[in-house]
N, C-alpha and C positions, 0 to 999 in steps of 0.2 A: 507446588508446581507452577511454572510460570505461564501464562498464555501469550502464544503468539500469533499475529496477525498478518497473512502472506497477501499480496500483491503481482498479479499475472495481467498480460495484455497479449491477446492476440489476434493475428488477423488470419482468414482464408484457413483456419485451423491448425494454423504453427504461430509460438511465440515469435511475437514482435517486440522488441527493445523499445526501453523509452530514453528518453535523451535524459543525460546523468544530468545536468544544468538545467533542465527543468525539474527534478525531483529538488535541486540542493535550492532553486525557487521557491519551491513552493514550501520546501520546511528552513528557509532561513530565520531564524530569529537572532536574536543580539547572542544567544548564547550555543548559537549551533556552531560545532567542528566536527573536524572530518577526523578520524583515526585510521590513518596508514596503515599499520600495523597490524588492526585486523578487519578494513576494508569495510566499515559504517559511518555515519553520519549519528554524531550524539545532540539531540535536540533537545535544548533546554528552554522551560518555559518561566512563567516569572517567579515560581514555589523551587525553590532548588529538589524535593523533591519530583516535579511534575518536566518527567523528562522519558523521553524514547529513545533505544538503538534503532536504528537502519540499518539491515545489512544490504550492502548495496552489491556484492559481489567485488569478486579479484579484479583489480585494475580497472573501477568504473572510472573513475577521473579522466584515467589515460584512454581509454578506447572511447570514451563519451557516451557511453548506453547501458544501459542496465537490464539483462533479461528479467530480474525479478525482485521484490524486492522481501525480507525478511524483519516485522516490526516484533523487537523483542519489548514485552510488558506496553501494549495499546493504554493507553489512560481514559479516564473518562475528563477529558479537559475539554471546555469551548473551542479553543486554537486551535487546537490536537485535531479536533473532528473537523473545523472549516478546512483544513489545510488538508487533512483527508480526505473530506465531499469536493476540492479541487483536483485534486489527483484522482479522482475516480471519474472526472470530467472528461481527463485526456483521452481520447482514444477509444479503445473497448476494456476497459483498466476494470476488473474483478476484484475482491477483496473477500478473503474468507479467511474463518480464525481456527485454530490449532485444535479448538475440544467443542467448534459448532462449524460444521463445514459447508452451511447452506451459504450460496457465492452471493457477494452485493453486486448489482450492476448498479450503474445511475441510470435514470426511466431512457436517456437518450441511446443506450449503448447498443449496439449490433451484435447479441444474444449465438447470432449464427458464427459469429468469427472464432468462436471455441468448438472444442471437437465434442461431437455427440457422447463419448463415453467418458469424456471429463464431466461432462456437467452431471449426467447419470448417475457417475461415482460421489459427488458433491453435496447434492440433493434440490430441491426445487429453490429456484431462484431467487431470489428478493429485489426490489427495485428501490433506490435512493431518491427522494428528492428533497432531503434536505441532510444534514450535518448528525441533525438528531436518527435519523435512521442507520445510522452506521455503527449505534452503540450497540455491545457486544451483548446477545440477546440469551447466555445460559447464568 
């Protein structure tokens, strides 16, 4: 079974969109593409094994935003996590995984911009401050 690792932002307690060119920023490397097709970003790192999907949702390109994002198979890679702990920078950007649903904030994040019975359902928070706190804790 694979694990996956979801990606939510929101503000005043409804999701907020993050700008799709700032996500394809922050996971660009030499071997990142986009697949039309079925609408992710395939990011490749220097192990041709050591790669992540993105789902980035139907027509982020074109509308320019992304309500969420879906990482199929998170890695335990250096890159992987910095470029992670950047994207958990943006905004009020949450990060919770598929079979451990306690949410990441980064220490800076406004906790209040999620709605009370998401986090409830989720379970008690955790805070980031650095790359290594993001790694996947079951």
């Amino acid at each position: 079974m694979s694990i996956e690792a979801f990606v939510m932002n929101y503000r005043n307690g409804d999701v907020h969109p993050l700008p799709f060119e700032d996500i394809r920023a922050i996971f660009d490397t030499p071997g990142t593409t986009w697949n039309a097709d079925h609408n992710y970003l395939n990011v490749r790192f220097s192990d041709p094994d050591d790669y992540v999907d993105i789902f980035c949702g139907c027509d982020a390109p074109s509308i320019g935003s992304v309500k969420g994002l879906t990482i199929a198979r998170p890695i335990r890679h250096d890159d992987f996590l910095s470029r992670m702990f950047q994207l958990l920078q943006l905004d009020n950007v949450m990060i919770f995984y598929s079979d451990e649903t306690t949410p990441i904030f980064h220490r800076t994040s406004d906790r209040s911009a999620y709605p009370d019975d998401l986090l409830a359902e989720l379970g008690t928070p955790r805070y980031a401050e650095s790359p290594d706190d993001l790694l996947h804790q079951t």
